[in-house]
C-alpha positions in Angstrom: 126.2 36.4 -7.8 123.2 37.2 -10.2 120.9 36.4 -7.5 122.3 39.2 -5.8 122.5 41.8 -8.8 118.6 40.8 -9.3 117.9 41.4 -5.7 119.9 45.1 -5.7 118.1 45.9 -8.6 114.6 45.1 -7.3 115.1 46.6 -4.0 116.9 50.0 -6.1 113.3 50.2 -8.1 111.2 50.0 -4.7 113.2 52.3 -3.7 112.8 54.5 -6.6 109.4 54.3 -6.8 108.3 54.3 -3.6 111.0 58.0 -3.4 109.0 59.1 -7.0 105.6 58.6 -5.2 106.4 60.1 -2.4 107.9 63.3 -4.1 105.1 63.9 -6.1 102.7 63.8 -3.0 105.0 67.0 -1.5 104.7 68.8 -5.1 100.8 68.1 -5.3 100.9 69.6 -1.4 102.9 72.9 -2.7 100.1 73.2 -5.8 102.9 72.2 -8.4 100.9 69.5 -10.3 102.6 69.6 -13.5 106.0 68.5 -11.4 103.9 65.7 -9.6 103.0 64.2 -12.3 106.3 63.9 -13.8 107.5 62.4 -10.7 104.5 60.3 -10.5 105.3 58.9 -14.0 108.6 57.9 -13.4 107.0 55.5 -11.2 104.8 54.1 -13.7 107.7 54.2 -15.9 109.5 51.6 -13.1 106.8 49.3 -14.3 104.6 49.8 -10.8 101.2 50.9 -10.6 98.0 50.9 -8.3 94.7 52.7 -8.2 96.3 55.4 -5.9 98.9 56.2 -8.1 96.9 56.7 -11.4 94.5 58.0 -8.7 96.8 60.8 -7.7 98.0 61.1 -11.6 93.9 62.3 -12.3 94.1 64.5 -9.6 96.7 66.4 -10.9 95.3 66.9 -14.4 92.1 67.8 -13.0 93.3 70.6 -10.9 95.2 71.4 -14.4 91.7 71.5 -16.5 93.3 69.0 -18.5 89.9 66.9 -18.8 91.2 63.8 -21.4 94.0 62.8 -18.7 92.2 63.4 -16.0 88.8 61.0 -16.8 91.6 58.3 -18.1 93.7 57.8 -15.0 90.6 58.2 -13.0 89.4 55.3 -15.2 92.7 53.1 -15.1 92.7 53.8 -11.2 88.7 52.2 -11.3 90.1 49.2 -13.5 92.6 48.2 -10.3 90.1 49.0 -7.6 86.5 49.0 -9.2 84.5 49.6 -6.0 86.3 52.9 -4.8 83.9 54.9 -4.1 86.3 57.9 -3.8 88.0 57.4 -6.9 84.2 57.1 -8.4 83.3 60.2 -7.4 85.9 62.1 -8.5 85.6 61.3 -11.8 81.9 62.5 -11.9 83.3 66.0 -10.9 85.9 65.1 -14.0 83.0 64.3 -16.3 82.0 67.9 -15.7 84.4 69.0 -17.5 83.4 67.2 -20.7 81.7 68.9 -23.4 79.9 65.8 -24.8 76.8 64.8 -22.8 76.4 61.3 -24.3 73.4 59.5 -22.2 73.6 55.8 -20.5 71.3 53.6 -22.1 70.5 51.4 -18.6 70.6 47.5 -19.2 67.7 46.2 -18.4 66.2 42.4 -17.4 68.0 39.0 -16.3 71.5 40.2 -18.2 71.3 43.1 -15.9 70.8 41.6 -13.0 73.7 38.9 -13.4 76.1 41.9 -14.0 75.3 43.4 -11.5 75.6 40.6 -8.6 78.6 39.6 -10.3 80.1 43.4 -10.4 79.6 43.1 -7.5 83.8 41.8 -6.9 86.6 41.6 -9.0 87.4 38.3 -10.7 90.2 37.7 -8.6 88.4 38.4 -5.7 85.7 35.8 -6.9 88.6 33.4 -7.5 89.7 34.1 -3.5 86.0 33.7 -2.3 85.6 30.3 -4.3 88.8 29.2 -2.8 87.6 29.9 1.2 84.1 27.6 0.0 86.2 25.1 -0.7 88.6 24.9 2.1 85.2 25.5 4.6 83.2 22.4 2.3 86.9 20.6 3.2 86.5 21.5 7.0 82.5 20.8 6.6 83.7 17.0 4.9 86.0 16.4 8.5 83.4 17.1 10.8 80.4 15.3 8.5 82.8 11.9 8.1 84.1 11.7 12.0 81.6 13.1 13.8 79.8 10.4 15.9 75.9 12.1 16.2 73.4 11.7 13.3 72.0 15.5 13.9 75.5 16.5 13.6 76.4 14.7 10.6 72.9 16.3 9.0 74.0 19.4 9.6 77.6 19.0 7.9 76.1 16.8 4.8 73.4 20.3 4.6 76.4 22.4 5.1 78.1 20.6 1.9 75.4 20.6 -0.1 75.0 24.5 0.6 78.9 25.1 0.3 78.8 23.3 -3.2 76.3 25.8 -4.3 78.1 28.2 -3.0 81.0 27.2 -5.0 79.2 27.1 -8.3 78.0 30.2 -8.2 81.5 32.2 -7.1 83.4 30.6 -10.1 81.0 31.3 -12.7 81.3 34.8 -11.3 84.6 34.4 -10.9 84.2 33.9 -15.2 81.9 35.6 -16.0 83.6 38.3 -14.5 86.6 38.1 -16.7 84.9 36.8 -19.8 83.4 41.0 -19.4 86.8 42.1 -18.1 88.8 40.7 -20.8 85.8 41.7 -23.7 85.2 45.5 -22.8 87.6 47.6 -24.3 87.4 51.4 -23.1 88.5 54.4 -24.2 89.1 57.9 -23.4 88.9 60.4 -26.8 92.3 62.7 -26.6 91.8 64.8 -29.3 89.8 67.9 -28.7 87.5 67.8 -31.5 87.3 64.6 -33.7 84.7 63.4 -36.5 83.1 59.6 -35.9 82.8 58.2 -39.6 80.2 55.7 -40.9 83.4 53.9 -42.3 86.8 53.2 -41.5 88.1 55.8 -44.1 88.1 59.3 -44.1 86.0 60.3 -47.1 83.0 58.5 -45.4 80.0 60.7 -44.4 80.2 61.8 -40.6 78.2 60.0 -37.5 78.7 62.5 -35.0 81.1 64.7 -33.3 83.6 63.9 -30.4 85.2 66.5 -27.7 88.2 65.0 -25.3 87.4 63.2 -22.6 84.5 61.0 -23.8 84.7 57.7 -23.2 84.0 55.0 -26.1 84.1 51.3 -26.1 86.8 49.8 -28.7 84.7 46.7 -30.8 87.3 46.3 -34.0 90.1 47.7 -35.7 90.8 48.1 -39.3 93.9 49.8 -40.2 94.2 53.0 -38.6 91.0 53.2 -37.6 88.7 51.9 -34.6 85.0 50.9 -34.4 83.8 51.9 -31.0 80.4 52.1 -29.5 78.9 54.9 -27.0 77.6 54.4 -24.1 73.8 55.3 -26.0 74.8 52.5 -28.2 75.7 54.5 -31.4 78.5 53.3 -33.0 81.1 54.7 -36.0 84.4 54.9 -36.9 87.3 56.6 -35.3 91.2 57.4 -36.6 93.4 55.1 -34.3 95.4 58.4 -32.9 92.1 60.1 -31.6 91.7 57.6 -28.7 93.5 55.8 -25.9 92.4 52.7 -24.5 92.3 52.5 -20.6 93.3 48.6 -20.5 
C-alpha cells in the first residue's frame, strides 16, 4: 500500500511540474514574465530543476531589467549544462546590464592548459567516458587473448596499452574536474549598491564598491560576513545578506 501512495505521489509531482513548466512557457509567449516565473518556481519548488528551466527563469528577469536574477539563473542553468552555448550567450547580453566592469585576469601556463582540456566535459561525463575505455580495453582483452594471429594479437595488446592511457587520463579529469567543481564557490551580488570591507566587520576601511549582478567567488566565512575574490583577483569582505551563491 505505501508503494503505491509513493508511486501517486511521484507521478502527481511530474505531473505538476511538468503542467508548472509548461504554463509558464504560455505566459512568457503572452509577455507576462512576472507570472512565468511564479509558475516556473513552483517547479523548482517540486524539488526539479534543469538548465532550461533556470534557463527560462533568466529569461524572464532579463526581459524584466531585473539584472541580479537574471545573471544568477543564467549562471545555475551554466552549472547543469556548462557547454551551452545558448545559455552562454545570453548571459553576456545579461552582463550588459551590469554596472560593475570588473576585468578577467586570463590564467596563464601549464594550470591553464589542464583546465581547459579538462573543462572541456563535465565530471560526470568524464566518469561516463572512463567507463566506455574500460568496457572497449575489456573487448580489446577478448580479442588480444583468443585471437589465433600474432599481427592481430599486436594490434589488441597496442590497443590496451593505448586504452589504459586513455583511462588514466579521463579519471584524473574526471577528478580534477570535481576537485574545481566542488572548490569554486560563485556568487551573484543582490543588493544594488554594497561596500567590500578590508575586514569582516563593518567599521573596517572600504575595498571597493559592488552594484547587483556582479559575480564573486565565495573563499571563507566568518560570522555574517563572506571573503570573496573578483574575477581581477581582488579580494575583501562582504555582509552574508549582500550575496547569493549559485551552487
Amino acid at each position: 500500500m505505501k508503494n503505491i501512495l509513493y508511486l501517486l505521489l511521484l507521478l502527481s509531482q511530474i505531473f505538476f511540474a511538468q503542467t508548472g513548466f509548461e504554463n509558464g512557457n504560455a505566459l512568457y509567449k503572452k509577455g507576462n514574465y512576472q507570472g512565468a516565473i511564479v509558475a516556473y518556481e513552483s517547479v523548482l519548488q517540486s524539488k526539479k530543476q534543469s538548465a532550461e528551466l533556470y534557463f527560462n527563469i533568466a529569461n524572464c528577469y532579463y526581459k524584466l531589467n531585473k539584472v541580479a536574477p537574471a545573471i544568477y539563473n543564467f549562471e545555475k542553468a551554466l552549472v547543469l549544462n556548462p557547454n551551452d552555448t545558448e545559455i552562454q550567450n545570453n548571459l553576456k547580453f545579461a552582463h550588459k546590464l551590469q554596472i560593475d566592469e570588473i576585468k578577467e585576469v586570463p590564467k596563464v601556463g601549464f594550470e591553464k592548459l589542464i583546465r581547459d582540456f579538462t573543462a572541456t566535459f563535465h565530471y560526470n561525463t568524464w566518469a561516463w567516458i572512463s567507463v566506455s575505455f574500460a568496457i572497449l580495453f575489456l573487448l580489446f582483452f577478448v580479442g588480444y587473448y583468443f585471437s589465433q594471429f600474432t599481427a592481430y594479437k599486436r594490434i589488441f595488446f597496442f590497443g590496451m596499452f593505448v586504452l589504459v592511457l586513455l583511462i588514466c587520463i579521463s579519471v584524473l579529469s574526471a577528478i580534477f574536474e570535481k576537485r574545481h567543481y566542488e572548490n569554486e564557490r560563485p556568487a551573484i551580488v543582490f543588493a544594488e549598491v554594497v561596500s567590500v570591507k578590508s575586514e569582516p566587520k563593518p567599521s573596517s576601511s572600504d575595498v571597493l564598491t559592488l552594484h547587483e549582478g556582479t559575480k564573486v567567488f565565495v573563499l571563507d566565512t566568518v560570522d555574517d560576513w563572506k571573503k570573496i575574490q573578483l574575477t581581477d583577483g581582488t579580494e575583501g569582505w562582504i555582509i552574508e545578506n549582500a550575496i547569493k551563491e549559485v551552487k
